[in-house]
N, C-alpha and C positions, 0 to 999 in steps of 0.2 A: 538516591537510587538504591541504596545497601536499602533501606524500610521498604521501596516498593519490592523488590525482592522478597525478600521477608511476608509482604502480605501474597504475592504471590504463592513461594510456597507454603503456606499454612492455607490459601485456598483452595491449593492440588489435593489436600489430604481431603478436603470433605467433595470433592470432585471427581464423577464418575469419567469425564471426558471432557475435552481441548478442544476449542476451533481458535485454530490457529490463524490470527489472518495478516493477511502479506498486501500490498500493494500490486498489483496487476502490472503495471510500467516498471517494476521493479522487484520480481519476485526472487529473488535472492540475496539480495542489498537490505531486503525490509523484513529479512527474518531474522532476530537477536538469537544467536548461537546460544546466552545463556538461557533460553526456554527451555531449547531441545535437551537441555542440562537439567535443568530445573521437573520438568514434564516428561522423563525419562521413564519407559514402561507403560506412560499415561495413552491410553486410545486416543486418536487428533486426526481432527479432520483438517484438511489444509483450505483455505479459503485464498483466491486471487479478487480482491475485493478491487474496486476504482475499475472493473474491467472495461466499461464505459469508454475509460479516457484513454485503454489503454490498444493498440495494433491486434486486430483479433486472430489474425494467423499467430503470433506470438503467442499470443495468451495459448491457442489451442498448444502450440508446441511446449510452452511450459508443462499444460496439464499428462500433457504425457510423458514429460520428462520427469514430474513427481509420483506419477501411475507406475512409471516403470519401475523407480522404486521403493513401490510398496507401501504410498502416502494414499491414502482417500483423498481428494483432490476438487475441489470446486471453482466455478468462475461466479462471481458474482457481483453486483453494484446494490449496495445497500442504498444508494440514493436514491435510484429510479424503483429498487424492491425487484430488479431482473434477476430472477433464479434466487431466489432470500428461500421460495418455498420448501427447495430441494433442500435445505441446508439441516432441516432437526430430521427427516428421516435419514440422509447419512449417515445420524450420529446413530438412529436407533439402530441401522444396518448396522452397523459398527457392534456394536455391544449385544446384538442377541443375543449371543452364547449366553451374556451376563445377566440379561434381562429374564430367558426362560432357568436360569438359577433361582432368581429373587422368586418366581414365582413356584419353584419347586419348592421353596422354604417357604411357599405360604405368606408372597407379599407382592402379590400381579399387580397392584399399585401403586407400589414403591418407584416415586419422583424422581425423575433420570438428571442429574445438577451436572452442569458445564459450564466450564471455564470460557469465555471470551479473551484472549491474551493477543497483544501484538503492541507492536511500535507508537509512537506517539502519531497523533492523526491519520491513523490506518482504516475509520470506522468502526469501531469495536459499537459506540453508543448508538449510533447509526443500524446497523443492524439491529441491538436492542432494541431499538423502536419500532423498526417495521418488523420484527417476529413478535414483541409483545401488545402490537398496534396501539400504541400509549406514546405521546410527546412528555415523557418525566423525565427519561435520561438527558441531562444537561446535552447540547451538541453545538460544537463551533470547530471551523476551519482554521483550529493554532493549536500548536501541540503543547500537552500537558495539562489538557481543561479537566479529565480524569484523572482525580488526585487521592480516591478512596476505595476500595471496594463496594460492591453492594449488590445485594440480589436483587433477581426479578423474577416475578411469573409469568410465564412465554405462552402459556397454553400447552395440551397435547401433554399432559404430564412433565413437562421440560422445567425447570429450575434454571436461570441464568447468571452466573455470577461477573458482572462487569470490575476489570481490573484496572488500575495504572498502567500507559505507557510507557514503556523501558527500554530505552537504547545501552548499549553496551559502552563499559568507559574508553576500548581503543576500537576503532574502526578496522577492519580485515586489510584496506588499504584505502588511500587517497579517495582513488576512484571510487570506492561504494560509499563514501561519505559525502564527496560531491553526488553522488547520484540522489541520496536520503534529504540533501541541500534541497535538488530541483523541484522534487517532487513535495517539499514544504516538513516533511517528517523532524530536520534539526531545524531548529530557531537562525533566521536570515542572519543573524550579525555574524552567527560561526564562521560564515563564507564569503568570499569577496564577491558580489554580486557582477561585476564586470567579469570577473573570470569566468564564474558559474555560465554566463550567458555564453562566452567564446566557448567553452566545453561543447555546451550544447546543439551550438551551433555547429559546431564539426561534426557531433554527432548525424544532424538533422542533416547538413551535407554529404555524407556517406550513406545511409541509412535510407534517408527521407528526403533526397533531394526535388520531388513532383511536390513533398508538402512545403517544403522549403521554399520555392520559387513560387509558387500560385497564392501565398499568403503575404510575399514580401516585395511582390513582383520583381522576383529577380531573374536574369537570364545568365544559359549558360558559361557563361565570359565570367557572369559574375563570383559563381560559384569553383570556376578552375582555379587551382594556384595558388586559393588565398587562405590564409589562415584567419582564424577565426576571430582576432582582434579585425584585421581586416573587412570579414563578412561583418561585423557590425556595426561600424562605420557606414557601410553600405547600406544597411537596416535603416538606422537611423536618418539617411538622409532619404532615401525611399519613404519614410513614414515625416519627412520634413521637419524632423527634431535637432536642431541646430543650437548651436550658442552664439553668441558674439564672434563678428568676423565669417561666420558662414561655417566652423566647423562643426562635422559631428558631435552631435549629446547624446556620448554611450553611455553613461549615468543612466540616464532617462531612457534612453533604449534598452540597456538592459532589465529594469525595472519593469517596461512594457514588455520584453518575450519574454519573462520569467512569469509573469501573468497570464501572457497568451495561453503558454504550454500547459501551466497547470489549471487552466480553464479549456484544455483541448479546441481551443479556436484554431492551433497551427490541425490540426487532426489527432488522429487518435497512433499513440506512439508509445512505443515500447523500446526503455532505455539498455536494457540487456537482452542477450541471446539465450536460450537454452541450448546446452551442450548435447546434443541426440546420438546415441550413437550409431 
């Protein structure tokens, strides 16, 4: 982590500007505090990227809650390419002052170079590829396939530089670590996958109880009173995942909702709140 660091900043010095990108189901959990360390002073644009997967009244409510203070702010799904467009005039909004500079000194061509940074499996390449319309960026669903820097030509005058994912060595707390768990950002063995599922399962009970019951067929009985090893028990025998003797297979259960959610088959969900005031 110390090297990707290290290539990090040494790519901020030749970088006019940051897009920042976060997780949409989780836009506060999936932002590593040392960026904003690191990219201090740096123009960033904030990007709520997976927005796809993620509760879209949330997401609006995030974006306002980083508008308010005083982030340029996007919603976007680099996989489907929904809003990718808006994403480099941002940046140039962002930097005009900078941009009619260069061109006072007699250099209105000068290649505007941005950092792509964020968490491990947040889309960084992903987006690379549909702003550079080019399949070169390596891309896979497990974190840490991005292990080098490297630029790109994006079009539009725009310079790309594709980074390492970097998570932070201690977590803020439990909770945002189990959150970075669900949504696939740490590596499954960090987390007890039986827990991970109960978490969420509470969540989805408080939260998302209409998605919760119409995906698992469950009724309201089922949902009162119980806690979350319990609701999964439930799951599993609702989806007829059994072992010997007729007991629930939460192993197996959990390993299918932990799939559902991050394939948004339960719906589209958003694991934290913004704080609005």
């Amino acid at each position: 982590m110390a090297r990707a660091e290290k290539q990090i900043a040494a790519g901020l010095k030749l970088c006019d500007a940051v897009l920042e990108l976060t997780d949409a189901r989780i836009p506060a959990s999936s932002r590593n505090p040392d960026l904003g360390r690191l990219a201090a002073g740096k123009p960033r644009v904030l990007l709520l990227n997976k927005s796809d997967l993620a509760d879209a009244a949330e997401t609006a409510r995030w974006l306002r809650f980083y508008r308010g203070r005083g982030l340029a702010a996007l919603a976007v799904d680099c996989q489907s390419g929904r809003n990718v467009r808006a994403v480099l005039p941002a940046v140039r909004d962002l930097l005009k002052e900078q941009i009619a500079r260069w061109k006072a000194r007699g250099m209105p061509g000068r290649r505007i170079r941005v950092m792509a940074a964020g968490i491990p499996n947040v889309g960084k390449s992903s987006l690379i590829n549909r702003l550079a319309r080019r399949s070169g960026a390596k891309v896979e669903d497990r974190p840490g396939v991005t292990r080098a820097p490297g630029w790109f030509s994006v079009g539009g005058g725009f310079e790309l530089l594709d980074t390492p994912g970097v998570l932070w060595p201690k977590f803020g707390s439990r909770a945002a670590g189990g959150r970075l768990a669900l949504t696939g950002a740490v590596r499954g063995e960090a987390f007890d996958a039986e827990a991970l599922a109960c978490a969420l399962l509470e969540l989805l009970r408080a939260e998302y109880p209409q998605l919760l019951k119409r995906r698992y067929r469950l009724e309201d009985a089922d949902l009162a009173g119980t806690a979350g090893a319990g609701l999964l028990e439930r799951v599993a025998k609702k989806r007829g995942m059994l072992v010997s003797g007729g007991g629930a297979d939460t192993e197996r259960a959990s390993r299918m909702l932990l799939e559902e959610f991050r394939g948004a088959k339960i719906g589209r969900i958003t694991l934290e709140r913004a704080e609005e005031p």
